[in-house]
C-alpha positions as CSV (number, residue, x, y, z in Angstrom):
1,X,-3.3,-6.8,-122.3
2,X,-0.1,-5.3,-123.7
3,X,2.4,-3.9,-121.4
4,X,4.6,-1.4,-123.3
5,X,7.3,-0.5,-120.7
6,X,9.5,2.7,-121.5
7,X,12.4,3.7,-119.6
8,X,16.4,3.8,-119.1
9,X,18.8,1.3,-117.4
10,X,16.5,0.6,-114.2
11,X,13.6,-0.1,-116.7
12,X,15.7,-2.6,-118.8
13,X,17.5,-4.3,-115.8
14,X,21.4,-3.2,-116.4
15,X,23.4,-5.2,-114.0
16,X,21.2,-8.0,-112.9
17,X,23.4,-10.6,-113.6
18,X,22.9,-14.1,-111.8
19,X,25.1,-14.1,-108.6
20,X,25.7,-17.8,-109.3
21,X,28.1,-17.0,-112.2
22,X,29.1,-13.6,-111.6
23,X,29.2,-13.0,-108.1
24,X,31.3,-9.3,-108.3
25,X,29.1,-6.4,-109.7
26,X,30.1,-6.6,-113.4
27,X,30.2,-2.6,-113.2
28,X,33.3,-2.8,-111.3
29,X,34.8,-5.1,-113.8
30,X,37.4,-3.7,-116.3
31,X,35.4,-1.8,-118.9
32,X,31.9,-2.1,-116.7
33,X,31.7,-5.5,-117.7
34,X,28.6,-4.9,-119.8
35,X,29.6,-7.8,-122.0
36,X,28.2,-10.4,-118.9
37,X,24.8,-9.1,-119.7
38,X,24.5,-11.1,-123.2
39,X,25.3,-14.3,-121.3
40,X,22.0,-16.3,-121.9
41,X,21.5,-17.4,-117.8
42,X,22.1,-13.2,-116.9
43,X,19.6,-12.1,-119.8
44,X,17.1,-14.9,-118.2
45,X,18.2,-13.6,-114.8
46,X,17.8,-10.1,-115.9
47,X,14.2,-10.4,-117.6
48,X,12.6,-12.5,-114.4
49,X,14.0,-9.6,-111.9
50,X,13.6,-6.3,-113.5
51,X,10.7,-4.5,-112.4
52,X,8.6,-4.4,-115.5
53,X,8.3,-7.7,-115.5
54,X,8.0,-8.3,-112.1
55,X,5.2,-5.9,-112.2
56,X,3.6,-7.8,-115.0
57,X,3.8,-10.4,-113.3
58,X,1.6,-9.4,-110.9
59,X,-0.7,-8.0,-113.2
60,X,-1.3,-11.0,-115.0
61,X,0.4,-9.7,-118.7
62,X,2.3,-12.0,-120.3
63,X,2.9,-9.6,-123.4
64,X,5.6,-7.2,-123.1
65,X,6.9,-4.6,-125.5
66,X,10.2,-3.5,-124.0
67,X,11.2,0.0,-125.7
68,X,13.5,0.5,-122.7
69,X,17.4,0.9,-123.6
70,X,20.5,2.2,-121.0
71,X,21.6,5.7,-121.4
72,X,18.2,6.8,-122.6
73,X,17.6,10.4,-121.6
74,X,13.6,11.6,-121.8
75,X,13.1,13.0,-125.1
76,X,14.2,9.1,-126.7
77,X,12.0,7.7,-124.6
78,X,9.0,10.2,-125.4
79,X,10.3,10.0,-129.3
80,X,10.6,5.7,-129.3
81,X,7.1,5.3,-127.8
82,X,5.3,7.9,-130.1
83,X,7.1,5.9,-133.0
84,X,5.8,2.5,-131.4
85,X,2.3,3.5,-131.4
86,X,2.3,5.3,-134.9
87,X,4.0,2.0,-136.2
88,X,1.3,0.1,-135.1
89,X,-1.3,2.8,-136.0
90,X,-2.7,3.5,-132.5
91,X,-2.7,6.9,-133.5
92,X,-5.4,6.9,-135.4
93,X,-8.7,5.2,-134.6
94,X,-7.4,1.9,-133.9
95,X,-8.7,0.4,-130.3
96,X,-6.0,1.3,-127.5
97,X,-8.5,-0.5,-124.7
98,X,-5.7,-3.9,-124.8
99,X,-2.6,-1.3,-124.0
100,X,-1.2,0.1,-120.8
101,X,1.9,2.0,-121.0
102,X,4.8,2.4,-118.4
103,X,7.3,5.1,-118.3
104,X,10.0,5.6,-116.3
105,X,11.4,8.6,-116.4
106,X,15.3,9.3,-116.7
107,X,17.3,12.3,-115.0
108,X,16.1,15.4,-116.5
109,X,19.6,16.6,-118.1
110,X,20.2,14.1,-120.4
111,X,19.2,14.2,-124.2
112,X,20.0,12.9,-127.2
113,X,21.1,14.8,-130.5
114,X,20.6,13.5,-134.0
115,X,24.3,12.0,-135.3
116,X,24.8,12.6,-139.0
117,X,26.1,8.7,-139.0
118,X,25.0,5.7,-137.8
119,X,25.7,6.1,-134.0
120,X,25.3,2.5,-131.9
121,X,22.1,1.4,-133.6
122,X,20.3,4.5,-134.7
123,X,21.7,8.1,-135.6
124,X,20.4,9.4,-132.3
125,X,23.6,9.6,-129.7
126,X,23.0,9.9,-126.4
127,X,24.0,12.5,-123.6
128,X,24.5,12.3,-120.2
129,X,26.9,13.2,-117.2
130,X,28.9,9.9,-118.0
131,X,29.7,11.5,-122.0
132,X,32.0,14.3,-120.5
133,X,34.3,11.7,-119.7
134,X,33.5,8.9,-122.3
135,X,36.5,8.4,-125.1
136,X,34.3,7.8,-128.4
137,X,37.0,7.6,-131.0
138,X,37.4,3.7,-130.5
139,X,33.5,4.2,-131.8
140,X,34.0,7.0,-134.2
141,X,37.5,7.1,-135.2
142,X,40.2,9.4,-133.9
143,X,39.0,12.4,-135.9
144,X,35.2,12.4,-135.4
145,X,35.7,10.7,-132.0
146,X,37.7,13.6,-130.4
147,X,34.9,16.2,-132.2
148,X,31.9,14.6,-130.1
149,X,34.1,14.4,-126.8
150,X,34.8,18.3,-127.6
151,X,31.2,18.9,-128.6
152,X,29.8,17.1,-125.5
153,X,32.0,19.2,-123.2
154,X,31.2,22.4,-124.8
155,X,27.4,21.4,-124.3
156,X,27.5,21.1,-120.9
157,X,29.5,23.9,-120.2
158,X,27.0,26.8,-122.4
159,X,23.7,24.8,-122.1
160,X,24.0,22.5,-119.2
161,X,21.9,24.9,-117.0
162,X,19.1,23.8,-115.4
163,X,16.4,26.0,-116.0
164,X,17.0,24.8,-119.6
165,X,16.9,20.8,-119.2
166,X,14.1,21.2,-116.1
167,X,11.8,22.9,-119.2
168,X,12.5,20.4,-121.3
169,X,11.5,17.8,-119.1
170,X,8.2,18.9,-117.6
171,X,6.9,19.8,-121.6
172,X,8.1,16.1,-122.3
173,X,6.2,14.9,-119.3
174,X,3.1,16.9,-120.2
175,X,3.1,15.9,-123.7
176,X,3.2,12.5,-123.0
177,X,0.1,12.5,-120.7
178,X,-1.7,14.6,-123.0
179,X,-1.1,12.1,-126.0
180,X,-1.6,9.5,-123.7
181,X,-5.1,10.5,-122.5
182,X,-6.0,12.2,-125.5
183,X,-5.6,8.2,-127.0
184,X,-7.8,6.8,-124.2
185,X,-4.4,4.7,-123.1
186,X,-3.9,3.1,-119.8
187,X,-0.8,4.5,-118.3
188,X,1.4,4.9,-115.2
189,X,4.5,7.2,-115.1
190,X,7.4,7.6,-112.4
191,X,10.6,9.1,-111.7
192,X,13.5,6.7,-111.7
193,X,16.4,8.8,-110.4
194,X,18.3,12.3,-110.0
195,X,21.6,11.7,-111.0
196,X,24.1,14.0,-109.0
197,X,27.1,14.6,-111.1
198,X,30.1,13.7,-110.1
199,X,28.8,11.4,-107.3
200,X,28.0,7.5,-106.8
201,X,24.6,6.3,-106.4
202,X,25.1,6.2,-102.4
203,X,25.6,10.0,-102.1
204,X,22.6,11.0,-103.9
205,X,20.2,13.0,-102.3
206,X,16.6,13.6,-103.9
207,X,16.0,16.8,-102.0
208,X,19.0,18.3,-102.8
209,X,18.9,17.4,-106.7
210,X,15.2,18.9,-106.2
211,X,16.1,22.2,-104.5
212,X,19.1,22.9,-106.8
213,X,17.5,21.8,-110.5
214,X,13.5,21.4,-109.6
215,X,12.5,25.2,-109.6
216,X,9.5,25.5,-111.8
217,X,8.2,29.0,-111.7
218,X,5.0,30.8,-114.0
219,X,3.8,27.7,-116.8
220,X,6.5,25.1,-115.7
221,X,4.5,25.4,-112.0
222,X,0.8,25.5,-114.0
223,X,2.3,22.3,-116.1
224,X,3.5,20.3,-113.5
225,X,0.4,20.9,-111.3
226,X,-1.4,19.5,-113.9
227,X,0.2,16.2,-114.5
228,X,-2.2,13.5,-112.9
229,X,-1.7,12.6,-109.2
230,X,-3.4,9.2,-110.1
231,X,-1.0,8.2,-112.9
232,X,2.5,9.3,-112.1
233,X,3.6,7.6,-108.9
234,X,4.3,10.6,-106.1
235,X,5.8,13.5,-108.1
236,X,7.8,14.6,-105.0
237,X,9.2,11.3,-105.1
238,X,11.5,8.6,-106.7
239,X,11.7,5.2,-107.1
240,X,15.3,5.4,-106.1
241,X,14.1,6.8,-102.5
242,X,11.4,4.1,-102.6
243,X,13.9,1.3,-102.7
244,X,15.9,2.6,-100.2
245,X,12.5,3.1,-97.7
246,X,11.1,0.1,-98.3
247,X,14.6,-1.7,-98.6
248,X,18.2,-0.3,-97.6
249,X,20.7,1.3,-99.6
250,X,23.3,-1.5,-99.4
251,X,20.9,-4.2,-100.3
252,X,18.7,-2.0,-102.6
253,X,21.1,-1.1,-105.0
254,X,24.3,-2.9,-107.0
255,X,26.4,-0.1,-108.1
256,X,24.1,2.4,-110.0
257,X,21.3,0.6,-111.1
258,X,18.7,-1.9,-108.4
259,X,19.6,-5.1,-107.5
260,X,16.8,-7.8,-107.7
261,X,15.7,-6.4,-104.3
262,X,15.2,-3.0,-105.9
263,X,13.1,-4.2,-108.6
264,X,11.0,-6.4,-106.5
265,X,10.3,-3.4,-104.1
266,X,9.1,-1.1,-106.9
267,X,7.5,-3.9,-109.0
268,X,5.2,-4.3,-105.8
269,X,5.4,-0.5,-105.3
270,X,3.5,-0.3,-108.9
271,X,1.2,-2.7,-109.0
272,X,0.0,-1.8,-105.5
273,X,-0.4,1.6,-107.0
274,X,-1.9,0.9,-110.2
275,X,-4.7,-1.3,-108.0
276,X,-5.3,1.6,-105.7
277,X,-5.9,3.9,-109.2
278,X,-8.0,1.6,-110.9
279,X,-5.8,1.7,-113.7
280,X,-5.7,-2.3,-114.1
């Protein structure tokens, strides 16, 4: 069977780094210390401990097609798996029986817009809360680089509401389950995380993301309703609040991604899920 896991920073594992040779979370490190990740013992660190894999794992699957990236809002990872599957022609009438599909969701606010240029390594640049305060002219040059930090802030200021970026995300969520089934492909979905602006991981509160962003009235209430119970994990729920339950928050958590602990917790949390659903 092939596992094709889809997600942002908690799918791919950002911050599991082997406490052997980096002992201090490498996000509190001068420039997040991202740089430790490419260290060959952290990426073997990283790729035993994440979740996907530690969910495989479990599942007996050995072959993994990671299409998980940090900083990925929804619509990349909705736009990277619909490109997977039409690269490898599973849109057609090619047999989808070997394939099970995970998705992690991201916070519903970020996106991605198309950059005229190449922007890391596609065109497509991503948004989130962290981009009103990112300096991208080291990136893009002092001219274009102070454009996309005025852009970004102009963004969230005249379409940073929620009833806008909640829409967005339950049609996303909808479409993918509706491609998905309409494929006859094996899947399980989640929510990763709210983020809270302007806050650290620790203050984060699910129910009060929920009550402030989460109001889904007329089709956003029919659409969400109709997203299957049995294949996204607890809709009123996170895998952030998960960890904590089932773990703590100190020992859950590194700074704002899961520590090993994390992703064991909701590796288990899966599988055990995926069992109970007969979706294995």
């Amino acid at each position: 069977m092939k596992l094709i896991a889809c997600g942002d920073s908690w799918c791919w594992g950002a911050e599991l780094v082997d406490p052997a040779i980096d002992p201090v979370p490498i996000m509190n490190l001068p420039g997040g210390g991202f740089e430790r990740q490419s260290v060959p013992e952290n990426i073997k660190y990283r790729l035993e401990n994440r979740y996907i894999n530690q969910f495989a794992k479990r599942a007996n699957i050995h072959d993994i097609v990671d299409l998980s990236l940090p900083s990925q809002s929804n619509d990349a990872i909705f736009r990277k798996l619909v490109a997977w599957l039409a690269d490898n022609e599973y849109l057609g009438d090619k047999d989808t029986s070997d394939l099970i599909v995970s998705i992690g969701w991201t916070s519903p606010e970020r996106t991605e817009h198309y950059y005229k240029e190449q922007f890391g390594d596609s065109n497509y640049a991503p948004y989130g809360p962290w981009s009103l305060d990112q300096d991208f002219t080291g990136q893009l040059g002092e001219a274009e680089g102070k454009k996309l930090n005025q852009f970004y802030n102009l963004f969230f200021d005249l379409f940073g509401d929620a009833k806008g970026f909640v829409t967005k995300y339950i049609h996303t969520v909808f479409l993918t389950q509706m491609l998905l089934k309409s494929l006859n492909i094996k899947y399980v979905m989640h929510q990763a995380f709210y983020h809270h602006h302007e806050q650290m991981l620790r203050e984060w509160d699910d129910e009060v993301y929920r009550n402030k962003n989460l109001v889904m009235l007329n089709e956003l209430s029919t659409m969400w309703n109709l997203i299957d119970n049995d294949r996204f994990i607890d809709k009123s729920s996170t895998a952030h609040k998960v960890m904590i339950e089932k773990g703590n928050l100190e020992d859950s958590f590194i700074v704002f991604h899961p520590s090993a602990l994390g992703h064991k917790i909701w590796g288990q949390y899966m599988f055990d899920f995926c069992k109970e659903k007969n979706i294995l």
